[in-house]
VEXVOLUM-218219 format. One record per residue (C-alpha): residue in three letters; x, y, z. Coordinates in pm, whole numbers, plus 50000, padded with zeros to 5 digits. Layout:
ALAXYZ
...
//
This chain:
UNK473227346963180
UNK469637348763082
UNK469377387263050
UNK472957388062867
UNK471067365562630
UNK468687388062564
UNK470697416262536
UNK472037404962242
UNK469287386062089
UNK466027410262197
UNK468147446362132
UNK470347431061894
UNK473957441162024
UNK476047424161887
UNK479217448561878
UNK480177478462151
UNK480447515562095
UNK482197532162378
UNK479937558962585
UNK480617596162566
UNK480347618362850
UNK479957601763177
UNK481157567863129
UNK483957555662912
UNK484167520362827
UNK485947493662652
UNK484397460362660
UNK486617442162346
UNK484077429862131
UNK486437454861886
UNK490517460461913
UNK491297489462188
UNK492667513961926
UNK488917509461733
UNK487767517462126
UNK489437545262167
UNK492407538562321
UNK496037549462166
UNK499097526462118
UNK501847544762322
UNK504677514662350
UNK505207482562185
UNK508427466562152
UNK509247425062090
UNK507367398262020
UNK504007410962080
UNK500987390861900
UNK497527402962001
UNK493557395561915
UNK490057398762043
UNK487787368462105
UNK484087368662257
UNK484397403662433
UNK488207395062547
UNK491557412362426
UNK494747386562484
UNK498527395662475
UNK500607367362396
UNK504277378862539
UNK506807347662485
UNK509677365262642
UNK511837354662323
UNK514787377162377
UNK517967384562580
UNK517797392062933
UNK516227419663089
UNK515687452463114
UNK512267447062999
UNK511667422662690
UNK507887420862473
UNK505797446762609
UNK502267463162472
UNK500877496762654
UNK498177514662559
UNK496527547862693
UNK493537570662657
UNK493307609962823
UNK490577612563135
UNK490467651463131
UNK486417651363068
UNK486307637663435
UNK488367669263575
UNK486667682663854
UNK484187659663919
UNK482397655064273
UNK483577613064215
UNK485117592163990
UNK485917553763947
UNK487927529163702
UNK487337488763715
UNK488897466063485
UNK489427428163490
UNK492257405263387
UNK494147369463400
UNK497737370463320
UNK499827336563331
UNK503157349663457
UNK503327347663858
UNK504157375364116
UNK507957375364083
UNK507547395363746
UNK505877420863996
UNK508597442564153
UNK509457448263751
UNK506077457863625
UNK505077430463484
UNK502657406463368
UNK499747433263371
UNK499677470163476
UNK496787496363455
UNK498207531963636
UNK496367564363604
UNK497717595963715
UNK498437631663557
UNK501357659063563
UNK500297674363919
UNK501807644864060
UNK498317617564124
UNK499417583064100
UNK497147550964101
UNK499167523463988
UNK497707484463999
UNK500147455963886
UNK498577421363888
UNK500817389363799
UNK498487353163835
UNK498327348064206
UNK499417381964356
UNK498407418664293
UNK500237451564402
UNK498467484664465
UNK500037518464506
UNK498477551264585
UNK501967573764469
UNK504367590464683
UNK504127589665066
UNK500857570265043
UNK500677528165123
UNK501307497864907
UNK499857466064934
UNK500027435664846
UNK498147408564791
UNK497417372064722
UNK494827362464453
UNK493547327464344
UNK495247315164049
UNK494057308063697
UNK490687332663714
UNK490577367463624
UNK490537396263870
UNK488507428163894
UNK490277458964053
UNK488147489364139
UNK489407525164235
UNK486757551064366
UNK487807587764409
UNK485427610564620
UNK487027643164590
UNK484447667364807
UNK485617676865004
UNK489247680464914
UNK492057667464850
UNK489607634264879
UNK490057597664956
UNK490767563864739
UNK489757535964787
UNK491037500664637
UNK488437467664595
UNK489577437664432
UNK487527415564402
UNK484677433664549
UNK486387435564838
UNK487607469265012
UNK491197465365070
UNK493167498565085
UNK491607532865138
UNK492977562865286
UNK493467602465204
UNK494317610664893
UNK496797635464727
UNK494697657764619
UNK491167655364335
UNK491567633364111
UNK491217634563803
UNK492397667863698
UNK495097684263484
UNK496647658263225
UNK494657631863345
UNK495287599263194
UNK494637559063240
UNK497287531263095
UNK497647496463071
UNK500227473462953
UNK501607438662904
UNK505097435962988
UNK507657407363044
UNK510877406763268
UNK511927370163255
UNK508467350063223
UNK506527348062900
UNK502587355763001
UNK499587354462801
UNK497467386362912
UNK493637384362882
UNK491807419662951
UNK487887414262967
UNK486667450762981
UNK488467485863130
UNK485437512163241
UNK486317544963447
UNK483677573463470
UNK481377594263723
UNK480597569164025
UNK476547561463956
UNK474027569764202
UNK473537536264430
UNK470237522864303
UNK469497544964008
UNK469327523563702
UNK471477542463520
UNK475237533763473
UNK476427557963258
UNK475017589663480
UNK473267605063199
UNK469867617163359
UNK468207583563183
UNK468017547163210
UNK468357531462854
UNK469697504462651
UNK473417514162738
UNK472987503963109
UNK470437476063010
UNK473747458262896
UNK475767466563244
UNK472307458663429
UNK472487416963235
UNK476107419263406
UNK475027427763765
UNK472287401363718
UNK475197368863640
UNK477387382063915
UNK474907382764153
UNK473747351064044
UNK477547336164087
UNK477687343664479
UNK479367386264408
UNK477737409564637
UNK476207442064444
UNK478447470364620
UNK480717482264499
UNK480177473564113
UNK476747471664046
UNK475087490864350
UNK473697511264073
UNK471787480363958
UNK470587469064325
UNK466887487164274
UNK465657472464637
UNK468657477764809
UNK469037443864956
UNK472647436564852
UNK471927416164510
UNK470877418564173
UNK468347394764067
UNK464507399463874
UNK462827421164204
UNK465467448964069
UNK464817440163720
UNK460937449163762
UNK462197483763887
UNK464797488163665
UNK462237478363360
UNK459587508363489
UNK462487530063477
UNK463617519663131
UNK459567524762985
UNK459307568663184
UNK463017575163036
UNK461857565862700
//
């Protein structure tokens, strides 16, 4: 928490711009359509706002029966990434509603795919989540702890092709395998929604990132040649996971400078020199 801190005292950021090029990021500190993300769906009783870097949907489920009641989705295009050598998305999230709103899509899904037929769908409901690699490829599912938010994480290495995916929540590796073909690539897109079948669920989305996969140990988050202010702020994040008991790979092997599975001040040192030659 100490190098958040001075993040936004020392630097003074105090609001988020998402990154161009290599990174794309939405940490809510702003609403998503500010961030760059564009309102696709909404129908119901839908109330949304943004508190202390978190975005909530409040779905009460105040309507007839089902087929689908209040529901929010939002989406942003991912054709910059086409054709890159790797490429990840992480985002975390609590929702309220349990696992039998699930099979219908609901409390919380993020799914990216495009026209050629690439599906990555993740639902996640309060104690179970639900991955899905598209046709002919596996499902899972799994139990989660209740009343905490949840970090999934897809990485896509497409070289050599058609590439494999695989799924972490939780910092943990829990589905890999081949994958349809490279991802992203024509009509590549990412979306997320709220959605209720017959539980009301209040949705809170902490950050959604997807980009180039950094170089393990580099400093530099946002794979721009340079390590700078921009990952300084991811850097203060690796630092208070590691400090909470989360191992550095997958998320913030970027950040681990000594290689010795953490984040802590010895990387810090390294990460500081680094900071002072890309200036």
């Amino acid at each position: 928490m100490y190098l958040r801190l001075t993040t936004a005292i020392v630097f003074g950021v105090a609001s988020w711009v998402p990154a161009l090029g290599e990174v794309t990021t939405s940490e809510f500190f702003s609403d998503p359509i500010s961030e760059g993300w564009e309102l696709v769906a909404e129908q119901g009783d839908v109330s949304t706002w943004v508190a202390v870097g978190v975005f909530y949907q409040d779905l009460p489920n105040n309507c007839p029966p089902p087929p689908v009641c209040d529901s929010q989705a939002l989406s942003r295009s991912m054709q910059a990434f086409n054709g890159r050598a790797s490429w990840f998305y992480e985002y975390s999230v609590s929702a309220t509603a349990d696992h039998n709103e699930i099979s219908n899509g609901a409390p919380t899904v993020v799914a990216t795919g495009n026209a050629m037929g690439n599906l990555y769908h993740a639902t996640l409901a309060s104690d179970r989540v639900k991955l899905s690699g598209g046709p002919n490829l596996p499902i899972l599912f799994l139990d989660v702890d209740e009343g905490v938010p949840h970090t999934i994480r897809l990485e896509l290495f497409n070289d050599p092709p058609p590439g494999t995916f695989h799924w972490y929540v939780d910092s943990v590796l829990v589905l890999e395998g081949l994958a349809k073909s490279p991802f992203p690539d024509f009509d590549s897109r990412i979306t997320w929604q709220g959605r209720t079948w017959m539980q009301p669920t209040l949705n809170a989305w902490y950050y959604i990132r997807a980009g180039d996969i950094p170089v393990d140990g580099s400093g530099d988050f946002d794979s721009d040649g340079r390590v700078a202010l921009f990952d300084y702020f991811y850097f203060s994040e690796c630092v208070d996971r590691s400090a909470s008991g989360e191992p550095a790979f997958p998320s913030c092997a970027w950040a681990d400078m000594d290689a010795d599975g953490d984040v802590d001040f010895h990387d810090f040192g390294h990460f500081q020199r680094m900071f002072t030659r890309s200036e």
